[in-house]
N, C-alpha and C positions, 0 to 999 in steps of 0.2 A: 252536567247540571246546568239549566237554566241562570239567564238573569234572578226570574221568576220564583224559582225554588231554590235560591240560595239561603235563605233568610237563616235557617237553619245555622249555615255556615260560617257567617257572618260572627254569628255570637263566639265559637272558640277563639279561645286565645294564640290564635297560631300566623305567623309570619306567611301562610301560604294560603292564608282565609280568601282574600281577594282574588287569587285565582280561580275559584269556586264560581266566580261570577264568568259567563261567557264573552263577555262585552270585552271586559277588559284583561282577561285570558289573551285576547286577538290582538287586543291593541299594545300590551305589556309586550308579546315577544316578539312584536313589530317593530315596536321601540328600541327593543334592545337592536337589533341589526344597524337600524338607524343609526343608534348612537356607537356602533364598533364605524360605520362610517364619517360620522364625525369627528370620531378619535383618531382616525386612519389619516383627514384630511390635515388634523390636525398636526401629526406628525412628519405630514409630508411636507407643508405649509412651513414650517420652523427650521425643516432641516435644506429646503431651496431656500430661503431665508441665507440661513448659514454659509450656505454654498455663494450667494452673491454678494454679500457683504460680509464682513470683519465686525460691525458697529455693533456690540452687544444692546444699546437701545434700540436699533433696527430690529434686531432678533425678537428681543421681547416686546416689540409693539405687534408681531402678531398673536398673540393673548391680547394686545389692550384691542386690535380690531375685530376681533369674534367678541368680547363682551361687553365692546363700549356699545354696540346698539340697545343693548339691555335698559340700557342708563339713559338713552337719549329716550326712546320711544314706546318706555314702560306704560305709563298711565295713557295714552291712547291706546296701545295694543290693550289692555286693563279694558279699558269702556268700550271696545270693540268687540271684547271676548264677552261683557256681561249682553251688551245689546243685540247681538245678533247669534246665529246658531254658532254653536263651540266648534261644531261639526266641520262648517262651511267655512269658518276662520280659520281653523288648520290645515285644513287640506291648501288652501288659497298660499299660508302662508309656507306649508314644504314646496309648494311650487316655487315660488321665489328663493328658496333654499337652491332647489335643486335646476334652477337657471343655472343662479353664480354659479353652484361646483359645475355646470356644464362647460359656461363658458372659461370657467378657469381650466378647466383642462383642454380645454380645445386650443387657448392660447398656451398652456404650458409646452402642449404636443407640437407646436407651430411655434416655438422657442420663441415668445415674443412677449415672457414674462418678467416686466420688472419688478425692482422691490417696491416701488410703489403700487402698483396693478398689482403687485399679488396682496399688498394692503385691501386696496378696494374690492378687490372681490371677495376676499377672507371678512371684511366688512359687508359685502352685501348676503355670505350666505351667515353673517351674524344676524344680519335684518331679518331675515327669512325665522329665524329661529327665537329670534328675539317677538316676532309678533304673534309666535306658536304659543310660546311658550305659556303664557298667562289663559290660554284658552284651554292647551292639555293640562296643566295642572289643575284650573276650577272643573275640569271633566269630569276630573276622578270620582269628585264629591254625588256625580249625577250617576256611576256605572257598579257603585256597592253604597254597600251601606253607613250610619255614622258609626258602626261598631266597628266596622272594618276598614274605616275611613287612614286612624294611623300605619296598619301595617300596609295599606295598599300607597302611603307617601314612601315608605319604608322602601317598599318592593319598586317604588321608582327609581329612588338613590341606586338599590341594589344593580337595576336594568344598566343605567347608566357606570354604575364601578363595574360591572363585568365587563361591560366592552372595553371601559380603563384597564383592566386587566388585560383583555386581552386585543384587544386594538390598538394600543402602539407596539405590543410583539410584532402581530403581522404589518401596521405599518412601517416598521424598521424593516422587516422583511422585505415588504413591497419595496420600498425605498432602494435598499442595498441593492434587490437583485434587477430593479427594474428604472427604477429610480422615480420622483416625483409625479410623472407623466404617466406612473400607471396609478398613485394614491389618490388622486383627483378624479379621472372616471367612475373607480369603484366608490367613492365617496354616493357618486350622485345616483349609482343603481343603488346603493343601499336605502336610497331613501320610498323606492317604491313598494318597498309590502308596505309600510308603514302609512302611505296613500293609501292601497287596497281597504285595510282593516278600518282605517277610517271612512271609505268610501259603502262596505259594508256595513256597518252603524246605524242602526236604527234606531237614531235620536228620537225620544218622548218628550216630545216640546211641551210644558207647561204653559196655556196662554194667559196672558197676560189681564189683569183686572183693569187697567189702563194704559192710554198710548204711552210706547214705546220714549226715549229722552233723546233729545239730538245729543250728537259725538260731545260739544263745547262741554254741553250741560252734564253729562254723565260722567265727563273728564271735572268739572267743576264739583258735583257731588260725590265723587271717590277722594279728593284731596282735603273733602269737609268731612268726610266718614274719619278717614285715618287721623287728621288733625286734633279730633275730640274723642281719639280711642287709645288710650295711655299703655292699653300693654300691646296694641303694633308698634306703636312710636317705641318704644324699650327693644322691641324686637331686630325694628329697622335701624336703628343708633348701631348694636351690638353686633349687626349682621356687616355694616358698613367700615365696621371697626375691624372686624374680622377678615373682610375681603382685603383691605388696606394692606395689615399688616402680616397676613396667611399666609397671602398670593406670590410669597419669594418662591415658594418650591418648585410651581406650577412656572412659573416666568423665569426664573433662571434652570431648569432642568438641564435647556442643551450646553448650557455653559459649563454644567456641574458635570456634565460626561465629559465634553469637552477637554476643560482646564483643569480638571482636578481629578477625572479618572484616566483621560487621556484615552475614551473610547470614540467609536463608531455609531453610526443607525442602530447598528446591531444592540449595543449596550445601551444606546436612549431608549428604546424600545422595551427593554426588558424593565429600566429602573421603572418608567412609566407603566407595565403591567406591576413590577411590583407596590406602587401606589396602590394602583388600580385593585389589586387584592386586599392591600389593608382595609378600603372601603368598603369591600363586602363585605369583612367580619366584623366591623365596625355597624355595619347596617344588620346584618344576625345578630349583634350583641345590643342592639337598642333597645329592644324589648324587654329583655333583663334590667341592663341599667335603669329605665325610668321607672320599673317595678320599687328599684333600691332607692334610688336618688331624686332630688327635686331635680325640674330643669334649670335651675341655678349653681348646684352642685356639681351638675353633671357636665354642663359648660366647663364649670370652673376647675376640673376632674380635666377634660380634656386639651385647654386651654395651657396646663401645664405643662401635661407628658408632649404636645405638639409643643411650646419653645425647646424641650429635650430634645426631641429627635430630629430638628432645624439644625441645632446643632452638633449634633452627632455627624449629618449629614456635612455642614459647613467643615469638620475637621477629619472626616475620612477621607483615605485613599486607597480603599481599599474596597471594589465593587460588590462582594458579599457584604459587608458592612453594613455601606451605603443602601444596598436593598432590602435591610434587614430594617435598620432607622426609617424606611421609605414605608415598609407595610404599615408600621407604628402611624407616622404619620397620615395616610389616607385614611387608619382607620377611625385616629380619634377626630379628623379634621369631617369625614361624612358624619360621623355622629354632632358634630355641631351645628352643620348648617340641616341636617334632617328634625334636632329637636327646632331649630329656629323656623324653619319650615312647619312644623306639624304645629306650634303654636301658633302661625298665621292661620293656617286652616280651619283651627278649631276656635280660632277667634271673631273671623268675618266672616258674616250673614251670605245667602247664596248669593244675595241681589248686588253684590258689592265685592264679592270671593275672587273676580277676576285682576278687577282694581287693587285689591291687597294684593294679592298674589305678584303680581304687575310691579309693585309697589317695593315690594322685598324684594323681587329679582334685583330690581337699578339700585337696591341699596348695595346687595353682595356683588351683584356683577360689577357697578361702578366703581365698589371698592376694588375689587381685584384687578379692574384696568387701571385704575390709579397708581395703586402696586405695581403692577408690571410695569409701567410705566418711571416710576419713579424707581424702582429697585434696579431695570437694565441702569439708568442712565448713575446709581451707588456703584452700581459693577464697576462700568464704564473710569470710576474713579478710584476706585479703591480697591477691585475687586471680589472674585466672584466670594472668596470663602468671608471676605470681611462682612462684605453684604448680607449674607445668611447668619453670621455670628450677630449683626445689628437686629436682623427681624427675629433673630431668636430672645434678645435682649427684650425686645418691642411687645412682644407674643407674651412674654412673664412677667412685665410691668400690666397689661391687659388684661391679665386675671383678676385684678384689683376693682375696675370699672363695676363688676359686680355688687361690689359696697355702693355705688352712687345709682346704679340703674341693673336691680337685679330681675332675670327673668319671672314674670309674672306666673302661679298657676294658675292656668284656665281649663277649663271643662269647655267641651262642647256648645255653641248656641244651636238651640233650640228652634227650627222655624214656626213662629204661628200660622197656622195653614187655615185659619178661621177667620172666615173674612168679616171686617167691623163694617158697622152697620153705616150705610150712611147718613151725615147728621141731619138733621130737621133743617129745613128753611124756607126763606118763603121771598126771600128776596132772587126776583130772576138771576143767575150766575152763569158763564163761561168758564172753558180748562182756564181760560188768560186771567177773568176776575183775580183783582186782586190789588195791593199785598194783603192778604188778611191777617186780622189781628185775635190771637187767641187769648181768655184769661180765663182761667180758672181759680176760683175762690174755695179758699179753706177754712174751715175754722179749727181752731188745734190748743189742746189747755197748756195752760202759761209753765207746768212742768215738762214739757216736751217739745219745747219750743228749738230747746239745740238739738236736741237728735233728729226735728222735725227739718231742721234749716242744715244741716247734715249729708240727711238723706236727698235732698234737691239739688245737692251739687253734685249726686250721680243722674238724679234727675234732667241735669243743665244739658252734661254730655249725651244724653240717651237723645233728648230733642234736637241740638247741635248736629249729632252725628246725623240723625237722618232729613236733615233739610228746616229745621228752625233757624233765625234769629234774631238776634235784640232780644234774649232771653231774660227776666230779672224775676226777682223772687224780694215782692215790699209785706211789711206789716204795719197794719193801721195803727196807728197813735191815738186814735180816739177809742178804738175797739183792738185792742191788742191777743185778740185769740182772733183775729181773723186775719188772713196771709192771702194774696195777691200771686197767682202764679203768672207769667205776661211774656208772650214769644210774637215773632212774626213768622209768616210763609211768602213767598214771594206772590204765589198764586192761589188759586181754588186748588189745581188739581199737584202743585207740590205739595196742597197740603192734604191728599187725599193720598199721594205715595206716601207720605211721613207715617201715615196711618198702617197702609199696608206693609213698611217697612218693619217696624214693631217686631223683635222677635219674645220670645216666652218670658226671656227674660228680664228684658225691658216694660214689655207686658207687666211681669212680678213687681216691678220698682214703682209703677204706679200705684199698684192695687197697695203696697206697702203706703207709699202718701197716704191714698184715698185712708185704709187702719189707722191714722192717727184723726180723721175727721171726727168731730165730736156735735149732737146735736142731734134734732129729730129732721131738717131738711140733709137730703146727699149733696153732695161736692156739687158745686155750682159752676158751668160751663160757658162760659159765653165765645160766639164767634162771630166777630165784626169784620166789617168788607171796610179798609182805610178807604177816605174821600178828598185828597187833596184837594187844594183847590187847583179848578179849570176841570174837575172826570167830573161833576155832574152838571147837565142840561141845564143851559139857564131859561131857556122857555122850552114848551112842548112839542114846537114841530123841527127839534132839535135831536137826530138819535141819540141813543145812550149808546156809547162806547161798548158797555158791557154786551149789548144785545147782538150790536153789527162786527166785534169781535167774536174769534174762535180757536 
């Protein structure tokens, strides 16, 4: 089936709808290869670690170098994935993926890898991955549809747990029988189909109604998006908390074969497939769950049986056990960060989808470098099993946060694809004119005055979010049915995005204002160009800024 003629497809409710689509057919089981070789590098990566030092923080700082790039260079990879093709930003960026693992292996092969150089490079192909990643996630939303929008974040997780499954098998494999010097090549061939199917792609560029935003500015307007958008901010708090206090499993793993089963490659490799397996059924079972449960429930559902089986894991010795407590654990811990995931998605507009996206990663990835981070150097002191009985302690006091910042429902936005008209005027303007000064006048009767002054403080954030402000909302004292709406724009053509920005249901929130207008004139709009003093000509054979400006 087609792109094209999926539509159909789209609407069942089935976990394999989004394969219907061709596009992303190609690029899903590209992915997945991918990610069995980043699992593979992963594994190899932790256990030459292991092999050259003793320092349990040493070990676990490579998890903190694969996901501290996340956290460092989120929000420009974010406005680099909105502003240019998604296309052309991923491929660029497995390229630099698949340097590092080259050149990591060509030095491991030439024995010339230290624990530090195997940081940096374990760091640069984090980079690589890290500038990917905000570009293939807002992809998804471009290759099906909004109805198939959750199961195809679904069918990402899952890409990703099957190679957990099965990609530290064969990197233990690889490991034991060949040793490090063969996980590092195959890491970096794995990464070329996943080039192809992107190179294959035949992006449908939607052009733009105005020029394009430099990197500062788009980095500046995704940090004012999410700033004045209460259920990301609830999202990135909880995602952050999450990775914090999670990331023992994933960051002491070699320690837990190590010291407490007293295994090999062989046996790291299998507990990490068994991870890896509880994610899939964990990713099969989301669609059931959110059928039954809010996304607050279902957090907090999963948020408990993971501090269980942390601990399970912290007091077993016994490796069926431990891989028993292990499937538990992938399964309910992907189902947390796939609902925290599908609620970014469904929350940020396309124009801005990279930036969140971008946004949530450095929340969860930061957290889980912090974790790793902090949890080797708990080991280092106390302990691998005490450390895990701490995070499991950690994990079941965090089910609580939910009472202070519980996850938001959200429904889909909406894009307006209708484009507003533009405003009347008469005074010459530039993209640069500016700051302009917006007020809109209301008049509204004296009984709906609080629901009136209510409903403006979702108002506040709708304007905030897409490039207002100095926002304030006055009512006359001499005429008290008439109310004062008053924002600023930096320029003309910010304030012609802020327009275009708008989606259906920010759209709705106005027209809600406008329903409380009372009178026989409509809502009264004014749009002033501010005149500091020194921007206008003090005689005439003086340009006007406005004109020789562009």
């Amino acid at each position: 089936m087609t792109d094209s003629g999926a539509s159909q497809a789209s609407r069942i409710d089935d976990i394999s709808a989004p394969l219907h689509y061709a596009t992303f057919r190609r690029t899903w089981f590209a992915s997945l290869l991918s990610n069995l070789g980043i699992l593979i590098q992963f594994v190899g990566a932790a256990w030459a670690m292991m092999e050259m030092t003793e320092s349990a923080g040493k070990i676990s700082l490579v998890l903190t170098a694969l996901m501290l790039p996340v956290m460092l260079i989120a929000m420009p990879a974010g406005a680099i994935a909105d502003m240019y093709d998604r296309r052309i930003v991923s491929l660029v960026s497995l390229s630099i993926a698949f340097c590092g693992a080259t050149v990591l292996a060509t030095l491991d092969w030439m024995r010339l890898v230290t624990p530090n150089l195997l940081l940096l490079l374990c760091f640069t192909v984090g980079s690589g991955m890290a500038l990917m990643s905000p570009a293939w996630q807002s992809s998804v939303s471009e290759q099906v549809s909004v109805e198939a929008l959750p199961a195809a974040v679904a069918l990402n997780g899952i890409s990703y747990n099957i190679a957990r499954s099965f990609g530290p098998a064969i990197g233990g494999i690889v490991v034991a029988l060949a040793g490090s010097v063969a996980a590092f090549p195959l890491n970096a061939l794995l990464y070329l189909p996943l080039m192809v199917a992107l190179f294959r792609w035949k992006r449908v560029e939607e052009p733009s109604r105005l020029p394009g935003e430099q990197l500062s500015r788009a980095i500046i307007s995704g940090i004012r998006y999410i700033s004045n958008s209460p259920s990301i901010k609830v999202v990135l708090k909880r995602a952050m908390v999450a990775g914090i206090i999670g990331s023992s499993v994933s960051a002491l793993m070699p320690l837990v074969v190590r010291d407490l089963l007293h295994g090999g490659a062989q046996t790291y490799g299998v507990m990490l497939g068994a991870y890896g397996l509880g994610a899939i059924i964990g990713a099969l079972c989301l669609a059931e769950m959110r059928k039954r449960m809010s996304g607050e429930a279902a957090v907090r559902v999963c948020t408990l049986l993971m501090s269980g089986v942390i601990a399970a894991v912290a007091m077993s010795r016994a490796p069926a056990l431990t891989a028993i407590a292990l499937v538990l654990a992938g399964a309910v811990w992907t189902m947390t960060i796939t609902l925290f995931n599908i609620a970014i998605q469904l929350s940020a507009p396309r124009w801005v989808a990279g930036r969140s996206l971008a946004t949530y990663q450095a929340a969860l990835s930061g957290g889980i470098a912090i974790g790793g981070w902090g949890w080797g150097h708990l080991t280092d002191a106390v302990g691998v099993d005490i450390a895990m009985l701490v995070s499991a302690a950690l994990v079941l006091l965090s089910s609580l946060i939910g009472l202070w910042l519980p996850i938001p429902q959200i429904s889909a936005r909406r894009e307006d694809t209708d484009a507003p008209s533009v405003p009347e005027m008469r005074l010459p303007l530039t993209n640069r004119s500016g700051p302009l000064v917006v007020e809109i006048e209301y008049r509204v009767a004296a009984e709906n005055a609080r629901a009136f002054h209510s409903l403006m403080q979702d108002i506040q954030l709708s304007r905030q979010r897409n490039g207002g402000y100095g926002w304030s909302i006055a009512r006359d004292i001499a005429d008290p049915e008439l109310w004062t709406e008053r924002y600023h724009c930096p320029t003309w053509l910010d304030y012609l995005r802020q327009r275009n920005r708008w989606t259906k249901s920010e759209r709705t929130l106005d027209q809600r204002a406008a329903a409380f207008h009372i009178g026989s004139n409509p809502v009264r709009i004014r749009r002033m160009l501010e005149r500091p003093f020194g921007s206008v000509r003090r005689t005439e054979d003086v340009p006007d800024p406005a004109r020789t400006t562009s």
